[in-house]
Chimera marker file (.cmm) of the C-alpha trace (Angstrom):
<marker_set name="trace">
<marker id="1" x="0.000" y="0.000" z="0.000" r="1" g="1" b="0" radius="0.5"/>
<marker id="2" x="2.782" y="2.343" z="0.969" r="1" g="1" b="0" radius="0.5"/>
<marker id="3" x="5.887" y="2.383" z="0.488" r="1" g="1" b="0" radius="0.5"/>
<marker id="4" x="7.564" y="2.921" z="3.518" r="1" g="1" b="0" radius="0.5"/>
<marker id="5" x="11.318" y="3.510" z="2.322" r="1" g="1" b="0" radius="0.5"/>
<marker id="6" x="10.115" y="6.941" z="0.049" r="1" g="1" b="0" radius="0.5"/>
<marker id="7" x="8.635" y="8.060" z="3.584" r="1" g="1" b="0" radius="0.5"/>
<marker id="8" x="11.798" y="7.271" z="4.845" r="1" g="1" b="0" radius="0.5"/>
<marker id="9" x="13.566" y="8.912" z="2.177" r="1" g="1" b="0" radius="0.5"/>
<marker id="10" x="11.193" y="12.280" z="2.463" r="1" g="1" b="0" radius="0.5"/>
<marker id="11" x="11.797" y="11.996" z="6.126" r="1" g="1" b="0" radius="0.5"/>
<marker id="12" x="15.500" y="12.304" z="5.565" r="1" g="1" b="0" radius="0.5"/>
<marker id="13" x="15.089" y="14.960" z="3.010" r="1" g="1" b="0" radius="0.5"/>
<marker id="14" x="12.338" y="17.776" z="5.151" r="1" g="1" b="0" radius="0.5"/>
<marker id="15" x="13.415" y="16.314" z="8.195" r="1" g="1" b="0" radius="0.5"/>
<marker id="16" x="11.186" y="14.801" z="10.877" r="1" g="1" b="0" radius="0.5"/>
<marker id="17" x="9.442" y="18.208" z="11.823" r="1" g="1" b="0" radius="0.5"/>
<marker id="18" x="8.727" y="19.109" z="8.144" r="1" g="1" b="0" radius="0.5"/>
<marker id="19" x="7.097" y="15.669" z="6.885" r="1" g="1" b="0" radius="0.5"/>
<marker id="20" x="3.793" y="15.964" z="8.588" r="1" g="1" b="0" radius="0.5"/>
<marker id="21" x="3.266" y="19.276" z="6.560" r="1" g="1" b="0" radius="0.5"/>
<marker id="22" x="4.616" y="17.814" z="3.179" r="1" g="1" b="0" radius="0.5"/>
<marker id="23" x="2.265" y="14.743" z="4.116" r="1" g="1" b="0" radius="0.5"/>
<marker id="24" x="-0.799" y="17.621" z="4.875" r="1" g="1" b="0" radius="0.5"/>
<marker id="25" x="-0.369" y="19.081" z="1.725" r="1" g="1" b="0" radius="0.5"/>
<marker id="26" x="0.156" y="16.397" z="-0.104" r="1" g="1" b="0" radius="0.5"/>
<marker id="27" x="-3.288" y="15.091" z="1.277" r="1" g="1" b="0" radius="0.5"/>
<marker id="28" x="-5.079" y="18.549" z="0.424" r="1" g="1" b="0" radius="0.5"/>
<marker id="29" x="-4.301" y="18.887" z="-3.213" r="1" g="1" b="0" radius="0.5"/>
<marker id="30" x="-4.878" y="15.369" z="-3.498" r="1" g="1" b="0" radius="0.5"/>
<marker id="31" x="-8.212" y="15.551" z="-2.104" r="1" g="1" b="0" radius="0.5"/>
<marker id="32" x="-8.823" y="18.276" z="-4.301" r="1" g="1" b="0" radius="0.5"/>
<marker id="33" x="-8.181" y="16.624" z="-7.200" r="1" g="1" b="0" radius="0.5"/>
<marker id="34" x="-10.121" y="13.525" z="-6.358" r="1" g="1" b="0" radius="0.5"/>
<marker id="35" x="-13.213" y="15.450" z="-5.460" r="1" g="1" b="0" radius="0.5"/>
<marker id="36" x="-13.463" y="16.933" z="-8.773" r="1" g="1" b="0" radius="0.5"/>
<marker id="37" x="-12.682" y="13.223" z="-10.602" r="1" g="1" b="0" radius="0.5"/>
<marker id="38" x="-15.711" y="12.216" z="-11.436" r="1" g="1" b="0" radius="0.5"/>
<marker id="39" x="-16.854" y="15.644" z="-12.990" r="1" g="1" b="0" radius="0.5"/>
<marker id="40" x="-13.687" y="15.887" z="-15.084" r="1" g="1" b="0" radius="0.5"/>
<marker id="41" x="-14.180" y="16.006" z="-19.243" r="1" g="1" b="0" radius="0.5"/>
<marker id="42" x="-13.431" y="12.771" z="-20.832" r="1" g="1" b="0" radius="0.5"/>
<marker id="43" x="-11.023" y="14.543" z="-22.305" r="1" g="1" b="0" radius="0.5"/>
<marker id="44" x="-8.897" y="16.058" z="-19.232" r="1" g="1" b="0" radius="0.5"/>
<marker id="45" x="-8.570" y="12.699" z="-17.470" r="1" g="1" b="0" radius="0.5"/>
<marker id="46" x="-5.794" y="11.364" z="-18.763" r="1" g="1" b="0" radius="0.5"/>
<marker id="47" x="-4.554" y="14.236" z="-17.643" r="1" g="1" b="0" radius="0.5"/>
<marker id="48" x="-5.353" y="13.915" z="-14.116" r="1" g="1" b="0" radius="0.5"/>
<marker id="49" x="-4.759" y="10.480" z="-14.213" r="1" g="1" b="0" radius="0.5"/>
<marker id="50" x="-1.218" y="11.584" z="-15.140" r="1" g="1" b="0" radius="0.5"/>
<marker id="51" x="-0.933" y="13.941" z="-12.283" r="1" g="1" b="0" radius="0.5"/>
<marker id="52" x="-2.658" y="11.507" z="-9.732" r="1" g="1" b="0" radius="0.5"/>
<marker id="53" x="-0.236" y="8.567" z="-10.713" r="1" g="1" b="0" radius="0.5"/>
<marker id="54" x="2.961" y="10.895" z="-10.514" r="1" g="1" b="0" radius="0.5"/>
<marker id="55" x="2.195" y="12.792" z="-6.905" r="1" g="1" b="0" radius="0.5"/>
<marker id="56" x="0.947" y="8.949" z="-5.158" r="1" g="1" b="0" radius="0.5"/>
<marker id="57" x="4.142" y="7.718" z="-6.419" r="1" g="1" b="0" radius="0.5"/>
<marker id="58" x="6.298" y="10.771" z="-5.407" r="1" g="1" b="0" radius="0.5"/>
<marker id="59" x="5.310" y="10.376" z="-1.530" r="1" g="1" b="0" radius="0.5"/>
<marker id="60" x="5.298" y="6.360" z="-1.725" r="1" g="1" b="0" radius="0.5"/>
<marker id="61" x="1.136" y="5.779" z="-2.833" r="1" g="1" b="0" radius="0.5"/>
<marker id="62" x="2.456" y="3.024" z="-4.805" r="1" g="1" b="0" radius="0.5"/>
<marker id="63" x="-1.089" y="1.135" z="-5.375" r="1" g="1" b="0" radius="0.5"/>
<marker id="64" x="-2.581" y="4.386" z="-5.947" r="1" g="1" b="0" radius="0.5"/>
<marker id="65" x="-0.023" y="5.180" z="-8.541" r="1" g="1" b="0" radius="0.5"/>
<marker id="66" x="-0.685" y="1.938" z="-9.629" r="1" g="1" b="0" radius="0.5"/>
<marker id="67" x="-4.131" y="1.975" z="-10.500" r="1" g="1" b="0" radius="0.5"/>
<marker id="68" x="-4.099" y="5.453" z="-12.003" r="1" g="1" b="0" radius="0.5"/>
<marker id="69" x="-1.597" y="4.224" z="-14.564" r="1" g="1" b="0" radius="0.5"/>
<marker id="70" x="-3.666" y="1.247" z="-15.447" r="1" g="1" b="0" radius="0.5"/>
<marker id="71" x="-6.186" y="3.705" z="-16.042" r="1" g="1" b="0" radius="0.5"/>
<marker id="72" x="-3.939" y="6.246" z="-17.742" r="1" g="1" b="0" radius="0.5"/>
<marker id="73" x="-2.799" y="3.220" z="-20.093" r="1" g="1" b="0" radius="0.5"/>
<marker id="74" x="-6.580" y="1.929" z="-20.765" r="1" g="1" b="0" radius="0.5"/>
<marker id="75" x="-7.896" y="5.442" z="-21.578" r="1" g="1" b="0" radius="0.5"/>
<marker id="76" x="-4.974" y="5.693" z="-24.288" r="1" g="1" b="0" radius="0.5"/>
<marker id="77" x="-5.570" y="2.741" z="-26.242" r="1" g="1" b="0" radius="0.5"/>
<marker id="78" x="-10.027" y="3.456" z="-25.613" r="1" g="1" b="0" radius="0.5"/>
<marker id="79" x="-10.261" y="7.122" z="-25.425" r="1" g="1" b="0" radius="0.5"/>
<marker id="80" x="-14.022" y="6.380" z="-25.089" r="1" g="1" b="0" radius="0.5"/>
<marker id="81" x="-13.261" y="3.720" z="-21.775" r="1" g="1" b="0" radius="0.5"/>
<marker id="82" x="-14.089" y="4.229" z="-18.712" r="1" g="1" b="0" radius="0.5"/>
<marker id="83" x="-12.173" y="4.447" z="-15.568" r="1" g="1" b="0" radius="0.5"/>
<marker id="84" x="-12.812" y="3.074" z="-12.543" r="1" g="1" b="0" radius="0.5"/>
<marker id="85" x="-12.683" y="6.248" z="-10.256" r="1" g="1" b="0" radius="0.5"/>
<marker id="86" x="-14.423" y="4.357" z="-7.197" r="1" g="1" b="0" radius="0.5"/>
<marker id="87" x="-11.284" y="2.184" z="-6.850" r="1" g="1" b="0" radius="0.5"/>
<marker id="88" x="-8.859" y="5.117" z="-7.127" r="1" g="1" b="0" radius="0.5"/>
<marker id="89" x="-10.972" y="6.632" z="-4.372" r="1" g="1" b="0" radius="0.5"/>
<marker id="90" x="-10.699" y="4.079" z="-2.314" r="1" g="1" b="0" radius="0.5"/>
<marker id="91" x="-7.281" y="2.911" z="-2.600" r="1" g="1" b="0" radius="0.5"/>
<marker id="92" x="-6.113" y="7.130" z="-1.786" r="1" g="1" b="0" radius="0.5"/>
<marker id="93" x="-8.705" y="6.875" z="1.127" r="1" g="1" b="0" radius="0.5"/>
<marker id="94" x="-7.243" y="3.890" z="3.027" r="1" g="1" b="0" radius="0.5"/>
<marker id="95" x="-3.574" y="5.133" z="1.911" r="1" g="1" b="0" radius="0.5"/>
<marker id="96" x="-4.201" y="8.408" z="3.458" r="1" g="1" b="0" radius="0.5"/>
<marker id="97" x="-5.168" y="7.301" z="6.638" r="1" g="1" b="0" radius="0.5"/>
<marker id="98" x="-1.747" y="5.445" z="6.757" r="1" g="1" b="0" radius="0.5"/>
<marker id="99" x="0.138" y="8.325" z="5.542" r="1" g="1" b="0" radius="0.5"/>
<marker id="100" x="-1.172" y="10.434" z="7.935" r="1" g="1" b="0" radius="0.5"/>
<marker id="101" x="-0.197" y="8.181" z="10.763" r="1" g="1" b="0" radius="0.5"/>
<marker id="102" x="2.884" y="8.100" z="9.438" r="1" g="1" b="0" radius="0.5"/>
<marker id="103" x="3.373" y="12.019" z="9.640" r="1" g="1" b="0" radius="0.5"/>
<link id1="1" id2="2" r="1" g="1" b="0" radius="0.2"/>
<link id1="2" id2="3" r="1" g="1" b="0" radius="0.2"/>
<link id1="3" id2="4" r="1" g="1" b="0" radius="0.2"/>
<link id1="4" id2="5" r="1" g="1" b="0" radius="0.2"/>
<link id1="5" id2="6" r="1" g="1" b="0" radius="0.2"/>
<link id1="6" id2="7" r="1" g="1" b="0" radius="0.2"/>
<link id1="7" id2="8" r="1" g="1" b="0" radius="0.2"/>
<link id1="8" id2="9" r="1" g="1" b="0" radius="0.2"/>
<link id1="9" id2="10" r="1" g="1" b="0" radius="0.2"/>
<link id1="10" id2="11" r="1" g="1" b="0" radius="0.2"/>
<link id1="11" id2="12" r="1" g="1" b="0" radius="0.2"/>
<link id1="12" id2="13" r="1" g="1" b="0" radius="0.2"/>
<link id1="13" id2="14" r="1" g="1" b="0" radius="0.2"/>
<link id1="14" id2="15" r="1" g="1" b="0" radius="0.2"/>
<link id1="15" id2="16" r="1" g="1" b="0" radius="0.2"/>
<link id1="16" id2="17" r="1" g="1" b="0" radius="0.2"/>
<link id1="17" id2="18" r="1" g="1" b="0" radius="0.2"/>
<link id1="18" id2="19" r="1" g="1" b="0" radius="0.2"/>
<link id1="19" id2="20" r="1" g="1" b="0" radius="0.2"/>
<link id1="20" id2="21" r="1" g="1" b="0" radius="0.2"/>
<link id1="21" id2="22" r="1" g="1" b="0" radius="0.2"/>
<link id1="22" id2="23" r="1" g="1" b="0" radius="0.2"/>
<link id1="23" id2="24" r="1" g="1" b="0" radius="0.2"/>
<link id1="24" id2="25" r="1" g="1" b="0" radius="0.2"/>
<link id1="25" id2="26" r="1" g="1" b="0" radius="0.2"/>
<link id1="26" id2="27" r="1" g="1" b="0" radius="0.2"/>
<link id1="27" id2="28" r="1" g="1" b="0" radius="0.2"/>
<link id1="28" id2="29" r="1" g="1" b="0" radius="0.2"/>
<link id1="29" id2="30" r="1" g="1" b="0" radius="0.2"/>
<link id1="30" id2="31" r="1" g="1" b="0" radius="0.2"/>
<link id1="31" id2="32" r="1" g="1" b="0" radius="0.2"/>
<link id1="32" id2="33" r="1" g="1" b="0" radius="0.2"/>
<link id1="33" id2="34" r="1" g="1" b="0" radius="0.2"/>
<link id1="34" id2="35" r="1" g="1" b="0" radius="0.2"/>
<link id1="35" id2="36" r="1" g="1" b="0" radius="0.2"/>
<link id1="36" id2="37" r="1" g="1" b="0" radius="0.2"/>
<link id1="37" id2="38" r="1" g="1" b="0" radius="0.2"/>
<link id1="38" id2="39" r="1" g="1" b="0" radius="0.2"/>
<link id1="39" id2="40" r="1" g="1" b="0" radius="0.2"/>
<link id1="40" id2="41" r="1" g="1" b="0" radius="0.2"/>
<link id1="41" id2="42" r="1" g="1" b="0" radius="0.2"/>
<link id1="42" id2="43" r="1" g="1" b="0" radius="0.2"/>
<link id1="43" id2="44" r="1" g="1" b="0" radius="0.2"/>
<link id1="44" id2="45" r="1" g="1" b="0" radius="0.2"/>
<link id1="45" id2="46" r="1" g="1" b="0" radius="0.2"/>
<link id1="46" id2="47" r="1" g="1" b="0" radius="0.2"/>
<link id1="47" id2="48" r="1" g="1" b="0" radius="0.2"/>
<link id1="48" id2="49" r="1" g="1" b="0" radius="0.2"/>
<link id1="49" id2="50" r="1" g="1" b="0" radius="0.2"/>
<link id1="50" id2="51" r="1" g="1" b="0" radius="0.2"/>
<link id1="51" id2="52" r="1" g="1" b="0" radius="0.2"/>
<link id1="52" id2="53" r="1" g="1" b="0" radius="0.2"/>
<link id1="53" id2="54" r="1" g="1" b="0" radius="0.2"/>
<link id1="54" id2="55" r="1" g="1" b="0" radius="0.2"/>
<link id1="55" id2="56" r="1" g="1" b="0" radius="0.2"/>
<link id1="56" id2="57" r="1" g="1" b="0" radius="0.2"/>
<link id1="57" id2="58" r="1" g="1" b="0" radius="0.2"/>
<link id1="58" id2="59" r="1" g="1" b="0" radius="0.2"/>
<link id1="59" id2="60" r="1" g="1" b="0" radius="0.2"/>
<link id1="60" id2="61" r="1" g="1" b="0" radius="0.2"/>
<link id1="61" id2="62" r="1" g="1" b="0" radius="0.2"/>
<link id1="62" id2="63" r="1" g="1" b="0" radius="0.2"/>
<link id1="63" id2="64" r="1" g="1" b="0" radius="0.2"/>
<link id1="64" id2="65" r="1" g="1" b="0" radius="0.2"/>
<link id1="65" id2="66" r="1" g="1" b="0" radius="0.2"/>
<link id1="66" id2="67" r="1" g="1" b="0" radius="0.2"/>
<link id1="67" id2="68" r="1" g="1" b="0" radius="0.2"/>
<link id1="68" id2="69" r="1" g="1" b="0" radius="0.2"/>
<link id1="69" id2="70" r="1" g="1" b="0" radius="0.2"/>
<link id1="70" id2="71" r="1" g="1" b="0" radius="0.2"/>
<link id1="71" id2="72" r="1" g="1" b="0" radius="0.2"/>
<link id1="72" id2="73" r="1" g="1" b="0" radius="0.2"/>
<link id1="73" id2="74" r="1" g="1" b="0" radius="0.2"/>
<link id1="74" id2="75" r="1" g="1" b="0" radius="0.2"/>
<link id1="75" id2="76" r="1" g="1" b="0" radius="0.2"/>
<link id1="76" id2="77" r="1" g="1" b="0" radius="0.2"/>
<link id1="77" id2="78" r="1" g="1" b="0" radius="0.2"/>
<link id1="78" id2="79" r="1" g="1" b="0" radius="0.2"/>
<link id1="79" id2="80" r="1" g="1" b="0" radius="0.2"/>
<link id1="80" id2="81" r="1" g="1" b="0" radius="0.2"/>
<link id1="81" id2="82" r="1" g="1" b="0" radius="0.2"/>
<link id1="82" id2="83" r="1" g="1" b="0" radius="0.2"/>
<link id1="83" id2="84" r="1" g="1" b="0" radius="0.2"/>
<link id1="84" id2="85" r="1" g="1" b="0" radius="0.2"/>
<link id1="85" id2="86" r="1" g="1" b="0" radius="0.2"/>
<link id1="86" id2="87" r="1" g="1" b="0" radius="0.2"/>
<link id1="87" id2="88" r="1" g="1" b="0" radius="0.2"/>
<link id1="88" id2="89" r="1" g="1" b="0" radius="0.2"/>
<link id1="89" id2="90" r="1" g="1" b="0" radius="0.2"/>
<link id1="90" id2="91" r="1" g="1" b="0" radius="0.2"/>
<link id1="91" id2="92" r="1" g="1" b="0" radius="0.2"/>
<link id1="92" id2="93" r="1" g="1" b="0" radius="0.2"/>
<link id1="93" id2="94" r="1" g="1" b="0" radius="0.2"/>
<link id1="94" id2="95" r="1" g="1" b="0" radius="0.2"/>
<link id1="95" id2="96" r="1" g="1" b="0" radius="0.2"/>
<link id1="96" id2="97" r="1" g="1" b="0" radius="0.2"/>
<link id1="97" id2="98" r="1" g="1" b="0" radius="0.2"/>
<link id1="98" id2="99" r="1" g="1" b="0" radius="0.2"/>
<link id1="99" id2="100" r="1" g="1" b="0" radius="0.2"/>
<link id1="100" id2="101" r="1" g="1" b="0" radius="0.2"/>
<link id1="101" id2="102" r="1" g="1" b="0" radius="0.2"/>
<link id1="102" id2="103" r="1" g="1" b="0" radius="0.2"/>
</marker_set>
């Protein structure tokens, strides 16, 4: 679900203090970004899907990355697919409550 050695590594680089705010922020664009998912134009979610897979695997989200590039991948070979936001959604919201305790 995490991966525990980029926490590690982000630990090391904002230091102890500073990760609980990276982790905050993290979690507030993040939120942002899935609240809007399901209103997004067919055309702008690759897009997000891009953006979504990148920041989960920056802080260590690696099943959230995960399933945002299978999606990513299956929109660019159907444009007219459909993604499966509800698992995305899910697999950020049990993440997050890790990450969190991890901050």
């Amino acid at each position: 679900m995490i991966n525990t050695s980029r926490i590690q590594e982000l630990r090391e680089e904002v230091g102890e203090d500073d990760l609980a705010e990276v982790i905050s922020l993290f979690c507030e664009e993040m939120d942002e970004v899935m609240d809007g998912l399901e209103n997004t134009a067919p055309d702008q979610l690759p897009s997000r899907l891009h953006f979504l897979k990148g920041s989960a695997l920056n802080i260590g989200l690696d099943d959230v990355s995960e399933l945002c590039r299978i999606e990513e991948l299956r929109l660019s070979t159907d444009s007219k697919g459909t993604v499966d936001i509800a698992a995305i959604k899910s697999a950020y919201a049990k993440a997050k409550q890790v990450l969190i305790s991890l901050g």
